[in-house]
C-alpha positions in Angstrom: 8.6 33.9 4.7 10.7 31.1 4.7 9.5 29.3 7.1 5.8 29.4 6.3 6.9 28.6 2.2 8.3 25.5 3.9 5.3 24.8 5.9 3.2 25.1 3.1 4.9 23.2 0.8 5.4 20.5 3.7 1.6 20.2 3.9 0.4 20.1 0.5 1.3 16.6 0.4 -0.7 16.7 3.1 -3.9 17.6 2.4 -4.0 15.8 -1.4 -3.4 12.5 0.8 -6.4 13.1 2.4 -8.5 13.7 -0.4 -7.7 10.7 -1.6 -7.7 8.5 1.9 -11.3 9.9 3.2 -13.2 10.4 -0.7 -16.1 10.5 1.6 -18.8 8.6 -0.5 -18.1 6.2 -4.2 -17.8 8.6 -6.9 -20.3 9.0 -9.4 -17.8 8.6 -11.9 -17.5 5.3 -10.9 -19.3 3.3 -13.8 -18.8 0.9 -16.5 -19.2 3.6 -19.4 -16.5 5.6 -18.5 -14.4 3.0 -17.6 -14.9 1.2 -20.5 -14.4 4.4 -22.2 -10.7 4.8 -20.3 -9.4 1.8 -21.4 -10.5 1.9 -25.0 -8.6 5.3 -25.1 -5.7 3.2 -23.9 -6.0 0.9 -26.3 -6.2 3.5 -29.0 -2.7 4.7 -28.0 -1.6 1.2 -28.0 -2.7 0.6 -31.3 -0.9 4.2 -32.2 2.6 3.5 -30.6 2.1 5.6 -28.1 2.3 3.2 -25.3 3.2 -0.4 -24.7 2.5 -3.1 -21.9 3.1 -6.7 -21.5 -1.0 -6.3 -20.9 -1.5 -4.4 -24.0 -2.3 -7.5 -26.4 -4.6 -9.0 -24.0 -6.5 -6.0 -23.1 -6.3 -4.5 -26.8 -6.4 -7.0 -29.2 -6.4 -10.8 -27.7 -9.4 -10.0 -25.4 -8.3 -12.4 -22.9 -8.3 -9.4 -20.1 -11.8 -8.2 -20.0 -12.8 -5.2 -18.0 -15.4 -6.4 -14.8 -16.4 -3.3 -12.8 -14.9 -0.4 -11.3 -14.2 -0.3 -7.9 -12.9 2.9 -6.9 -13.0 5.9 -9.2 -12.1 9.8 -7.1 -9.9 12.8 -8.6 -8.2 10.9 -11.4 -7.4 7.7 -9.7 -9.3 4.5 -11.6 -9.3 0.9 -9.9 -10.8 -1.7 -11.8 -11.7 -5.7 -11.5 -10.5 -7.9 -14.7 -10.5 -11.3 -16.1 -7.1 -11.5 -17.0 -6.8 -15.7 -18.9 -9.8 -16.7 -16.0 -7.8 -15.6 -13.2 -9.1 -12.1 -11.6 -7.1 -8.9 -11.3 -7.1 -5.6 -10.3 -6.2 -2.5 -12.9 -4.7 0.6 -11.0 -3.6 4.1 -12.1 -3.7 7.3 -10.2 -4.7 9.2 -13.5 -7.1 8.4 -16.0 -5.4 9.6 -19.0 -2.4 8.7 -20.2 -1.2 11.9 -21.2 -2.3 13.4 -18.0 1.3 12.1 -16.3 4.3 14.4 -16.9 6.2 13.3 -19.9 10.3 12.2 -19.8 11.8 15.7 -21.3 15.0 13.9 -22.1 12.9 11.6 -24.6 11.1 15.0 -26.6 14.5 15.9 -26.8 15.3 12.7 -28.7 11.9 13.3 -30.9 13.2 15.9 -31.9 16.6 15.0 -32.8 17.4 13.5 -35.9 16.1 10.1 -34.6 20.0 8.7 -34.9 20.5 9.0 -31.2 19.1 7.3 -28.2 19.4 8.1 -24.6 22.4 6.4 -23.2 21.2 3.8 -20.5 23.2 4.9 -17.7 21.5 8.9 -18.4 18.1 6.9 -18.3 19.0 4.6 -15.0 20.1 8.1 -13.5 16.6 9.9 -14.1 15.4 6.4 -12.8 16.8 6.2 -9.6 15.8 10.0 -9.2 11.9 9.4 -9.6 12.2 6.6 -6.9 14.1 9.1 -4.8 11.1 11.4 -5.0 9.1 9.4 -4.7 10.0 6.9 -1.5 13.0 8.8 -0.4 15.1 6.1 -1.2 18.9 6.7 -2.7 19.4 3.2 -5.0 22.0 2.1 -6.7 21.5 1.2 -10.5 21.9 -2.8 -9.8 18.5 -2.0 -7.4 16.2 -0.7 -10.3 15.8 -4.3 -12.0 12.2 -4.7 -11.1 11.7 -1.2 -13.0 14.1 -1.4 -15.7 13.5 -3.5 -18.9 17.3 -4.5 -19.1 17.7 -6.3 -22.2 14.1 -6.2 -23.2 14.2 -3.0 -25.9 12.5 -3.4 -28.7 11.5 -1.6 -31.7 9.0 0.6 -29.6 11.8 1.4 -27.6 9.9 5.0 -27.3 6.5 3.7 -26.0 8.4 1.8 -23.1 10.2 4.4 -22.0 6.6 6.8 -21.9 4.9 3.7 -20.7 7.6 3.3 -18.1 8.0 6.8 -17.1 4.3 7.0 -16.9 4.5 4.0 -14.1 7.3 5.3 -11.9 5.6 8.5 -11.2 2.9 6.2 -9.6 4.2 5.8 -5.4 2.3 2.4 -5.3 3.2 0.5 -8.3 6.9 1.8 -7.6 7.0 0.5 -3.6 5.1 -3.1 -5.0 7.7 -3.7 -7.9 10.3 -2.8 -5.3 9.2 -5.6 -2.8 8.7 -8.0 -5.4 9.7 -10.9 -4.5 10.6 -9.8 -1.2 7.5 -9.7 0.4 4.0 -12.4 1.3 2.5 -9.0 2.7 2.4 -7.3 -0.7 0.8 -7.8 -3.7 3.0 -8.8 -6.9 2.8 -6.7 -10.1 1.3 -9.2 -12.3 2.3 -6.5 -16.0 0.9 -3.6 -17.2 -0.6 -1.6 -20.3 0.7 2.1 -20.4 0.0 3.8 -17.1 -2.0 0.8 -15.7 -0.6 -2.1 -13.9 -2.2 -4.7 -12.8 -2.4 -6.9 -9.3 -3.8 -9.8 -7.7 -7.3 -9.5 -7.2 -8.4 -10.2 -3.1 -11.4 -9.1 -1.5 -10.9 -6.3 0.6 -11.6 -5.9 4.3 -14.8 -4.2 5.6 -16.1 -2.8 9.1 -19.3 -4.7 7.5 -17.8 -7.8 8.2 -17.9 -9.6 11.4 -14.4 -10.6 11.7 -13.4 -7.7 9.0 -12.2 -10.3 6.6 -14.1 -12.2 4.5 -13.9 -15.9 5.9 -15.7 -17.8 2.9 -12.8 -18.2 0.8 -9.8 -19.3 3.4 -9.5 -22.9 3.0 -10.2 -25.4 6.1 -12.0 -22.5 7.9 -14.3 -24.4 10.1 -18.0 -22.9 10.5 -19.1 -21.6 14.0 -18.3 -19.7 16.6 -14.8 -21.7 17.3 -14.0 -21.5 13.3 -14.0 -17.4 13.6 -12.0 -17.8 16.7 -9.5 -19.6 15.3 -9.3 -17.6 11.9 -9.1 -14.6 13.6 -6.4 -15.9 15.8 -4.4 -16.6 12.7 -5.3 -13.7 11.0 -3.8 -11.6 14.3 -0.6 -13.4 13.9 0.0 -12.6 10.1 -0.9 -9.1 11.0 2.3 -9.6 14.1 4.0 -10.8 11.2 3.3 -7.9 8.9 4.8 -5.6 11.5 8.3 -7.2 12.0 8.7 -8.0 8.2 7.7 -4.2 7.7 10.0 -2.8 10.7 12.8 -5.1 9.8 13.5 -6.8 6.8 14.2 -4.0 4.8 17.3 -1.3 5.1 14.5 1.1 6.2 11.7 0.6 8.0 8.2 0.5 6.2 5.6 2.7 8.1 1.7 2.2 7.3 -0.1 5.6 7.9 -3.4 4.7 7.0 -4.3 1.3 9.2 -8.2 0.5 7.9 -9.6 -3.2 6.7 -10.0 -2.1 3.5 -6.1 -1.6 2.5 -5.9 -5.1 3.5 -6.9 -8.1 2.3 -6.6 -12.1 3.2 -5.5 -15.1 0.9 -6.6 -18.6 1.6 -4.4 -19.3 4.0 -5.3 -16.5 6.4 -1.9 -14.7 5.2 -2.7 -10.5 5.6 -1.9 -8.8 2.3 -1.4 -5.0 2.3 -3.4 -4.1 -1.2 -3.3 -0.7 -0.6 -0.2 1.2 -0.1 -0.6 4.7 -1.2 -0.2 5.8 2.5 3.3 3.8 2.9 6.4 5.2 3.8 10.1 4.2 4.0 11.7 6.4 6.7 13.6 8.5 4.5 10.3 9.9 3.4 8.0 9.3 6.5 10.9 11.8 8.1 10.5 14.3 5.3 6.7 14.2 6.0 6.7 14.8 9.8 9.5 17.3 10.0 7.0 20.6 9.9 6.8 23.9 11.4 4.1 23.3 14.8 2.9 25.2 17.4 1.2 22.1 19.1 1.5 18.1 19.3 -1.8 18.2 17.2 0.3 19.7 14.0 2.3 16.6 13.9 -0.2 14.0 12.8 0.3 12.4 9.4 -3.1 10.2 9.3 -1.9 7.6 11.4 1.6 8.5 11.9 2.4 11.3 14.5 5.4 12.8 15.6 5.9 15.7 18.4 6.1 19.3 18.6 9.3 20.9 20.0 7.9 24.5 21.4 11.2 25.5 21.5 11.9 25.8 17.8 8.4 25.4 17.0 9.1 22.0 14.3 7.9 18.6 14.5 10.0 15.9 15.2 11.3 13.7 12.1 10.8 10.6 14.4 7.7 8.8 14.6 6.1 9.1 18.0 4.0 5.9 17.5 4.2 2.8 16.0 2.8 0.1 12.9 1.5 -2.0 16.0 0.2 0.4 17.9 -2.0 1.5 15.2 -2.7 -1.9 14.1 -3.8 -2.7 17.9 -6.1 0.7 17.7 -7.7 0.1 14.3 -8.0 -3.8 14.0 -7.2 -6.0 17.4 -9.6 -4.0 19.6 -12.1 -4.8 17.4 -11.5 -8.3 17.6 -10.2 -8.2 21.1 -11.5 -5.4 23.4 -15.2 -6.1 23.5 -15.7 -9.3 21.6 -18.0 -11.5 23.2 -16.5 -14.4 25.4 -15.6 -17.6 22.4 -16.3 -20.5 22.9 -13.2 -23.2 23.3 -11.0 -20.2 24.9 -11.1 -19.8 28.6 -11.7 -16.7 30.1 -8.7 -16.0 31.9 -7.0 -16.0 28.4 -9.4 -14.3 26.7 -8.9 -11.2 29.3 -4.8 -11.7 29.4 -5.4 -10.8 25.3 -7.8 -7.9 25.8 -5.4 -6.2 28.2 -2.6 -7.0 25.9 -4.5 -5.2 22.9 -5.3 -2.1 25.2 -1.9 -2.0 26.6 -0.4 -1.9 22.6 -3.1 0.3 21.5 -2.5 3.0 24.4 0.9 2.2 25.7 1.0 5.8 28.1 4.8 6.5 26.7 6.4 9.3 29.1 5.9 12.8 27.6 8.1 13.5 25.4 9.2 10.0 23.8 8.8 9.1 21.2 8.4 5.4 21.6 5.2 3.5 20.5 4.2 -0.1 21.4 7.3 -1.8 22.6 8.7 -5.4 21.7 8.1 -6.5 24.8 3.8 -6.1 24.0 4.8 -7.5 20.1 6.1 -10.7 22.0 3.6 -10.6 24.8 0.8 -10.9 22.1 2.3 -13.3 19.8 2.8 -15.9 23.0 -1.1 -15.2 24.1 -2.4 -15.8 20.2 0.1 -19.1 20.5 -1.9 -20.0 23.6 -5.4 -19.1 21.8 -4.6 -22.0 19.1 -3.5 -24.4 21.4 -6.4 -24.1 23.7 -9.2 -24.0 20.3 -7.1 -26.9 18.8 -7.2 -29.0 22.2 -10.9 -28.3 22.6 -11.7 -29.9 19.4 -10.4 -33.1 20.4 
């Protein structure tokens, strides 16, 4: 009984992810009334105390952040385009309402006090740094909340920032951007918020629509033509290498994507990949949680994109990750750029094939049974030094 409590429990996780990574079809829910709608009620509890936001005054009252269009609406989750001062944005929450998130207990308790007392900080940092551990796996020391925590900024709606704040760390996302910011040209910065909705840089998505999945009219100095894509996508293959080690490496625990698809990234103007999507990310504390499951085949072990192995002798998944960030990147993005592209003009052919077979070999690297090794370094640096090449031989034929 146990055991299959466990399992359960494991899995639920499980299937809401999915729900909310395959929605199928835009929900019809998606519109301008009701979003309109949402953030009027946000500004209504604004205007009431209930909430506050370095956003707040724009949205609310200033009206220099004006609502667009709504981009992705499914089972409570709202993303919406802005004008924040000219400049676009993106609003996110996973919930609608603001009283749909569970409140901070600790600060009814104060309510209901007789208003004298307040929460000592280091009680608040504590329930703090136990929300992040829920929610990325990740033990952190007080002095490693400062991008969550409003040292020194407590005003006289000390109340409304604590709601509006605990409202925000329940949110996986905006918790793992504020974390990295700063830290990271992969991910985008938290640019404020209002309540339970931050805000982000606005950058067009990726889409299987598009040629070279990216949309190529806004990088600056892309050249038209054939040789132009080649080249952009060249680049863009080398900020994606680039992703991988800053994600595997530069942080105390690796960073694993589990749902590789254009259109959780997106491209700046200089061809630098952004990951805009991270709802799917995992530190390894918590990408170990996830795998470690009761099996009874390799088949129970995959997480979306990450996948781990069954041990038939005790019937549980490993906690390791069987595959890699660039092996799935090679699957879901290289071989479509790579694998069956037509031949481009300015590269020569015996390059062009060197790069396919490097792409297939990352994509499918035939580990032994039973490892639990993806796509090695030795592929990482046999790609980088064959996209090198690419450049040199598309810069050399424009001359």
């Amino acid at each position: 009984m146990l055991a299959c409590a466990a399992w359960t429990a494991g899995w639920v996780l499980a299937a809401a992810l999915l729900l909310r990574a395959h929605p199928g079809v835009l929900s019809a829910r998606c519109t301008d009334e009701r979003s309109r709608r949402i953030l009027a009620a946000l500004c209504r509890d604004y205007r009431g105390g209930v909430l506050v936001g370095e956003l707040c005054e724009d949205l609310c009252v200033a009206g220099t952040l004006q609502y667009r269009r709504c981009l992705y609406s499914e089972r409570g989750k709202k993303v919406l385009q802005a004008d924040w001062r000219g400049r676009p944005v993106v609003l996110k929450s996973k919930e609608e309402a603001f009283s749909s998130f569970q409140p901070l207990g600790l600060l009814e308790a104060e309510a209901e006090g007789d208003g004298d007392q307040e929460l000592p900080e280091a009680e608040l940092l504590l329930l703090l740094a136990g929300e992040v551990r829920n929610a990325l796996g990740l033990e952190l020391a007080n002095g490693s909340l400062g991008p969550l925590w409003p040292a020194g900024r407590w005003g006289r709606r000390r109340r409304g920032q604590l709601a509006s704040l605990w409202a925000l760390v329940q949110q996986e996302e905006f918790v793992l951007f504020s974390l990295l910011q700063g830290l990271s040209r992969h991910a985008l910065p938290v640019l404020g918020s209002c309540g339970h909705f931050y805000a982000v840089e606005y950058l067009a998505a990726g889409s299987p629509q598009h040629r070279a999945l990216f949309p190529l009219d806004q990088a600056a100095g892309t050249p038209r033509g054939g040789r132009g894509q080649a080249k952009a996508v060249s680049d863009m293959a080398l900020s994606f290498l680039d992703l991988v080690r800053h994600f595997d490496h530069d942080f105390s625990h690796r960073l694993h994507l589990c749902d590789v698809k254009p259109e959780n990234f997106a491209i700046r103007s200089d061809l630098t990949v952004v990951a805009i999507d991270v709802d799917m990310a995992f530190f390894e504390p918590k990408m170990r949680e996830l795998l470690e499951q009761n099996c009874t085949g390799d088949e129970d072990c995959n997480f979306f994109d990450c996948f781990s192995k069954c041990d038939l002798r005790v019937n549980r998944c490993g906690a390791e990750r069987a595959n890699s960030n660039l092996q799935v990147i090679c699957d879901k993005i290289f071989r479509h750029w790579f694998s069956s592209a037509p031949r481009s003009p300015g590269i020569s052919f015996l390059l062009q094939r060197r790069l396919r077979e490097a792409v297939l070999e990352c994509a499918d690297p035939g580990v032994p049974a039973g490892s639990t090794q993806g796509a090695t370094p030795s592929v990482f640096r046999k790609l980088q030094r064959l996209l090198q090449a690419t450049l040199r031989e598309l810069q050399a034929a424009e001359k």
